[in-house]
C-alpha positions as CSV (number, residue, x, y, z in Angstrom):
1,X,73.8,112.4,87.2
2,X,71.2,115.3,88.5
3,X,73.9,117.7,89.2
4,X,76.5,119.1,86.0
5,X,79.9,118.3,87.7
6,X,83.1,120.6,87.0
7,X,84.8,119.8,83.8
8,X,88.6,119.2,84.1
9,X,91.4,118.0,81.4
10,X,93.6,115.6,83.1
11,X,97.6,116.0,82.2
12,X,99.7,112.9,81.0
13,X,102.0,111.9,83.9
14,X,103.6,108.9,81.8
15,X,103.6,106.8,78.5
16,X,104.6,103.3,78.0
17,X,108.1,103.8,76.1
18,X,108.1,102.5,72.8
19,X,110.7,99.8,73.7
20,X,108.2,98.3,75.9
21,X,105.4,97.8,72.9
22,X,104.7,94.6,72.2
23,X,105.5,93.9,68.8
24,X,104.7,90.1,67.9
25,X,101.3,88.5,66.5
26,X,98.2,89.3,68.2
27,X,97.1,87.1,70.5
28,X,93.2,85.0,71.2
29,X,92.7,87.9,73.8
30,X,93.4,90.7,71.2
31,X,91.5,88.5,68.5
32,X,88.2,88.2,70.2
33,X,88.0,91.4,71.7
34,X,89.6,93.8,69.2
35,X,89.6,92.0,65.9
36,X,91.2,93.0,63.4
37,X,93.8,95.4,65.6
38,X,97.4,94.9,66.8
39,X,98.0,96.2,69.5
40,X,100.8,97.2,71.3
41,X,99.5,96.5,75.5
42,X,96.3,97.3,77.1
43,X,96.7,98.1,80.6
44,X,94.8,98.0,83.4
45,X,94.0,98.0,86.7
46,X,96.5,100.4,88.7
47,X,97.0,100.4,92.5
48,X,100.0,102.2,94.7
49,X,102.7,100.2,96.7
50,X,104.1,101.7,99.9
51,X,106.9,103.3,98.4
52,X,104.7,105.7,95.8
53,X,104.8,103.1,92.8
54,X,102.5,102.7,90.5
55,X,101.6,99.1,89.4
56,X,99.5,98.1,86.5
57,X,99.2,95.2,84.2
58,X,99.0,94.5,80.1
59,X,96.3,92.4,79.8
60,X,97.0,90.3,76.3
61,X,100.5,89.8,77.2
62,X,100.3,89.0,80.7
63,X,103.2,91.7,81.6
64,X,103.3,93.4,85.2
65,X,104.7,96.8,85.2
66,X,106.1,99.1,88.1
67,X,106.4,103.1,87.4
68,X,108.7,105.0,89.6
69,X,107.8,108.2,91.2
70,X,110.0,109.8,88.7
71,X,108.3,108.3,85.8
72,X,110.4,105.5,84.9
73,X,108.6,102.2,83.9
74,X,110.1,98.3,84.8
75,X,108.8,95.7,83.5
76,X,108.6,93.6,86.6
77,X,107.7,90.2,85.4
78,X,105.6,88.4,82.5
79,X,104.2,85.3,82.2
80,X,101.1,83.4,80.5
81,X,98.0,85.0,81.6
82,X,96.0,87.7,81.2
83,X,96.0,89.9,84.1
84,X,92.9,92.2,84.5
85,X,93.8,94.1,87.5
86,X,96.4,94.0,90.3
87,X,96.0,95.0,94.2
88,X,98.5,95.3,96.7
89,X,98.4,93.3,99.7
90,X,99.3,94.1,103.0
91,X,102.1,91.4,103.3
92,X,104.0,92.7,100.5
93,X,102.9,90.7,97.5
94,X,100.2,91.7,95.1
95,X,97.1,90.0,94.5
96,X,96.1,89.8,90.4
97,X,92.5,89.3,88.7
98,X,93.7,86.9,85.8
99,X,91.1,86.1,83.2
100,X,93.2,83.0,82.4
101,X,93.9,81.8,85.7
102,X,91.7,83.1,88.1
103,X,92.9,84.5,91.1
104,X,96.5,84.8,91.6
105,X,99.2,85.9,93.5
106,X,102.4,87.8,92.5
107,X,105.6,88.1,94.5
108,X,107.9,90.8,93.4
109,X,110.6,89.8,95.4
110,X,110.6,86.4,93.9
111,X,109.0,87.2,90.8
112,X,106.6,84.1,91.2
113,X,102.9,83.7,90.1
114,X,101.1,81.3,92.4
115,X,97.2,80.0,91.3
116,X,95.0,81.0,94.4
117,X,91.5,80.2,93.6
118,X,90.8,78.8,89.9
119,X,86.9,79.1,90.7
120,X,84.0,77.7,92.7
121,X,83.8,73.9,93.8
122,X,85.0,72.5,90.0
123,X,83.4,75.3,88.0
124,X,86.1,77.4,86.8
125,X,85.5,81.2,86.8
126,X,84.6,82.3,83.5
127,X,87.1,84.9,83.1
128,X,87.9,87.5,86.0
129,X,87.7,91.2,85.5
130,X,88.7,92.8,88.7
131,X,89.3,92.9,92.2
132,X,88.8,94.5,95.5
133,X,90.6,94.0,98.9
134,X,88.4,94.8,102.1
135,X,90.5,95.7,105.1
136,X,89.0,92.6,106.8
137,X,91.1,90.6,104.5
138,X,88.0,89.3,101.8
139,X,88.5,89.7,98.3
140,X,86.0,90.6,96.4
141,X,85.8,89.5,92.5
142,X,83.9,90.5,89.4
143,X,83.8,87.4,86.7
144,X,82.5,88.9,83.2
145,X,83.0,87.0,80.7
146,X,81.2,87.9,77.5
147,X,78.0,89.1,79.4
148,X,75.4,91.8,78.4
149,X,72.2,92.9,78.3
150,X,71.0,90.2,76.0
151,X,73.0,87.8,78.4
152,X,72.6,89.5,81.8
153,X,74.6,86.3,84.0
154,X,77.8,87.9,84.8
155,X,79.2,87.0,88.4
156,X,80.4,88.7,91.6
157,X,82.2,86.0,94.2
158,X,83.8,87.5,97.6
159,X,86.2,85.0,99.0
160,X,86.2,85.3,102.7
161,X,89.1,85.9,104.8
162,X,90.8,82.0,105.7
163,X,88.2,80.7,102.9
164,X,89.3,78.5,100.3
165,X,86.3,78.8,98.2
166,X,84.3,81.7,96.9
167,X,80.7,82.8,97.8
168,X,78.3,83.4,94.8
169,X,76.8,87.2,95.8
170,X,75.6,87.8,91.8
171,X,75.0,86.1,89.5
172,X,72.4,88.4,86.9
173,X,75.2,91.4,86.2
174,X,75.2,92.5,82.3
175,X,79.2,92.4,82.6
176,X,80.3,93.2,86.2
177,X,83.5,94.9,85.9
178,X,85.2,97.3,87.8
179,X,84.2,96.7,92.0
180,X,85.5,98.4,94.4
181,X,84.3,98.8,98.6
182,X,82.9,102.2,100.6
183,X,84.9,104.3,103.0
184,X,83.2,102.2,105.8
185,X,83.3,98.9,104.0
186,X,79.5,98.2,104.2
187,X,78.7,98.4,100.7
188,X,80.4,97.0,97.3
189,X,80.2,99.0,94.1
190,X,80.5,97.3,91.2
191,X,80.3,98.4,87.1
192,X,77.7,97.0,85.3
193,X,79.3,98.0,82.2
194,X,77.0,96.7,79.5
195,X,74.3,98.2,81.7
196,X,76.2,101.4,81.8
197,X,75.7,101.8,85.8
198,X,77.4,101.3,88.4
199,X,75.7,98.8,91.1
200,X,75.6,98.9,95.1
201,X,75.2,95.8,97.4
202,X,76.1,95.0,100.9
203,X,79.2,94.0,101.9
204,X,77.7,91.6,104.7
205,X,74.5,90.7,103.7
206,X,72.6,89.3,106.7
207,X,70.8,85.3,106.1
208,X,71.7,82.7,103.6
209,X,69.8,84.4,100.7
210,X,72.2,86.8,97.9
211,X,72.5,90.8,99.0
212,X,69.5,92.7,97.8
213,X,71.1,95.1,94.3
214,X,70.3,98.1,93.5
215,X,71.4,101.1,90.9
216,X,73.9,103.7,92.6
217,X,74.4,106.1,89.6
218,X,72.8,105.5,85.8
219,X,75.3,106.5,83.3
220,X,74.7,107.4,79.4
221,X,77.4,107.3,76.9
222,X,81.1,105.5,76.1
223,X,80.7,101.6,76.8
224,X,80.1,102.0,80.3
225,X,82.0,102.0,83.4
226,X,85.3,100.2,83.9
227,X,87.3,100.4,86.3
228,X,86.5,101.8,90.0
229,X,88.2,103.8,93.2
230,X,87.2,104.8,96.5
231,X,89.2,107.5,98.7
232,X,88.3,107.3,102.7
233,X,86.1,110.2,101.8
234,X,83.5,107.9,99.8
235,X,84.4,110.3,97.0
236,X,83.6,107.5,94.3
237,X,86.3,107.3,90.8
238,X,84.5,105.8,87.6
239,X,86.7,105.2,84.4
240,X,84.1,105.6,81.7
241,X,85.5,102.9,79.1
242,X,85.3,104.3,75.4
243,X,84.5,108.1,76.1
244,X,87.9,109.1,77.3
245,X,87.2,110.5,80.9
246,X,86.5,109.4,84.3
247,X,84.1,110.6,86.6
248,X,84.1,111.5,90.3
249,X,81.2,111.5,92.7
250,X,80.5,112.5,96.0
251,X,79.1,109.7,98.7
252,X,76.2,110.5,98.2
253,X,76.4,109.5,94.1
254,X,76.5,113.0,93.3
255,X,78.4,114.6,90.4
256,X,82.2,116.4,91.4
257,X,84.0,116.1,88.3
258,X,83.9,114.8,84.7
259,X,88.0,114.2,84.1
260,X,88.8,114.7,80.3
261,X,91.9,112.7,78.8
262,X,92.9,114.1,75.3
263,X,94.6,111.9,73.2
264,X,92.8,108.5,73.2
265,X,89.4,107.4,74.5
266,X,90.0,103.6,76.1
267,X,90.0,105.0,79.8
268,X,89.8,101.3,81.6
269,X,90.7,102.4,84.9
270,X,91.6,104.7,87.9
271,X,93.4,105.1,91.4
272,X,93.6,108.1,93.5
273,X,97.3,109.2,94.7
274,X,98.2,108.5,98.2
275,X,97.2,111.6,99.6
276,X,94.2,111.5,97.4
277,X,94.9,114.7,96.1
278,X,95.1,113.4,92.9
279,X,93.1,111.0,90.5
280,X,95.2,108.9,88.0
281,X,93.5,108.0,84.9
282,X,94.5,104.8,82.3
283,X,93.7,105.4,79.1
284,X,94.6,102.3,77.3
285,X,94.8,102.9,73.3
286,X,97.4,105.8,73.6
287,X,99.0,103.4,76.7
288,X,99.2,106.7,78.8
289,X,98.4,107.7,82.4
290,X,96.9,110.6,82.8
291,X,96.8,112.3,86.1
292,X,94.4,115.4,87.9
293,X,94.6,117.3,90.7
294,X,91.1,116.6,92.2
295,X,88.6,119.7,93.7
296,X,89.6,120.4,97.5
297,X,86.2,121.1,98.1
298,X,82.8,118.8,97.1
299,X,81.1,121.7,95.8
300,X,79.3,121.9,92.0
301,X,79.7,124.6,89.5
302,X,76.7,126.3,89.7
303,X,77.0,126.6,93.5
304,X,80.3,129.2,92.4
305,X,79.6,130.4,89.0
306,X,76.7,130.8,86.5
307,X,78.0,128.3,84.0
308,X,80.1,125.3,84.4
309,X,83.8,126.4,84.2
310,X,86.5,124.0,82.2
311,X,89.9,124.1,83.7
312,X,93.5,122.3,82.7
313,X,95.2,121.0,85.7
């Protein structure tokens, strides 16, 4: 980041009620990756519905929730998996990132999970982390595992529109996590989290050979990045996990905004408001989303004022 980016504290907009924390033994999930710990949910991946909702999942106890514009939280369905991230699709249903199952398919009307691609040929996917939807219908997928730096083979598929099989794009990632597409659809971002960037590749790489990679924005600090949002702007949304804030950048991979959430530091994951007016922040080891009113202009601090202002909004 060249340029120091305004400094804002995000507000809580809701917490996950205490009658909706889990309260039995923790599960392999919570074992492996927090050892040690019981926890009560870890949610991820948010998205908006038509109607203003916000959807998210818990990832150890495979729960779907739906918030209400005024706050209140349902518990739309659970079941046995390990959802990652959910999307909505345009025909109503939602599409999920399941680390158990692969890539699935949620119907809220009928409250039905159904298996849409467990992996490639008969290699399963090793554990999906999130998803994207391109307005030409692909689906775009991040596959993790327990990837690094000293194990840099974590995997980006793209399952084309009326394909029944993934394409390999990556396969060399140090933990390919959050991914999400450009305004114009032509490139893919993805976190490299263990890398602690946040990659670029084309979206339609031309010949048979993988899309050429390269480094969009380095990062220092936290884990790395998590979870990922575009607006139509190409304003670029990065949930820095582990250092409790999120980060917005212009389309250029310039620095707007470094988005503080007091209160806990897992932020996995972000979505801007319809209007994008607003980013919402998830910060997973208080269970709380956070939400700020974004800058109306994509100007830096010392463009305005000598030093770098800090504002609560």
């Amino acid at each position: 980041m060249m340029r120091s980016p305004v400094i804002l504290v995000a507000k809580p907009f809701v917490r996950l009620p205490d009658a909706l924390h889990y309260r039995g033994e923790p599960t392999e999930w919570v074992r492996l990756t927090r050892p040690g710990q019981r926890l009560h949910s870890f949610l991820e991946g948010p998205c908006f519905d038509a109607q203003g909702r916000v959807w998210l999942v818990d990832v150890p106890y495979g729960r779907i929730f739906c918030i209400d514009t005024d706050g209140t939280w349902t518990l739309a369905h659970d079941y046995d998996g390990e959802p990652h991230a959910i999307r909505a699709h345009p025909d109503g249903s939602f599409l999920i990132a399941d680390h158990k199952h692969g890539l699935v398919s949620f119907d809220p009307a009928s409250k039905s999970i159904k298996v849409i691609c467990k992996g490639q040929g008969t290699a399963p996917f090793r554990g999906l982390g999130d998803l994207a939807i391109a307005l030409n219908g692909d689906v775009w997928l991040t596959d993790p595992a327990r990837t690094s730096l000293s194990d840099p083979s974590g995997r980006v598929f793209v399952l084309r529109h009326g394909a029944t099989e993934p394409e390999l794009m990556l396969s060399n990632v140090p933990y390919p996590n959050g991914i999400a597409l450009s305004a114009n659809q032509r490139r893919v971002f993805v976190s490299a989290t263990r890398g602690n960037a946040v990659w670029s590749l084309l979206a339609q790489p031309s010949g048979a050979q993988r899309p050429m990679a390269g480094i969009h924005i380095q990062l220092s600090g936290g884990l790395g990045p998590d979870g990922l949002a575009v607006d139509s702007r190409g304003r670029l949304a990065v949930a820095q996990a582990q250092a409790g804030r999120a980060y917005l950048f212009d389309k250029m991979g310039d620095a707007i905004a470094d988005i503080r959430t007091p209160g806990g530091s897992w932020t996995t994951a972000c979505t801007f408001s319809p209007d994008e007016r607003e980013l919402y922040v998830i910060e997973a080891e208080t269970a709380t989303v956070f939400r700020c009113v974004l800058p109306e202009q994509e100007t830096h601090p010392e463009q305005n004022s000598p030093s770098t202002s800090e504002r609560s909004l």
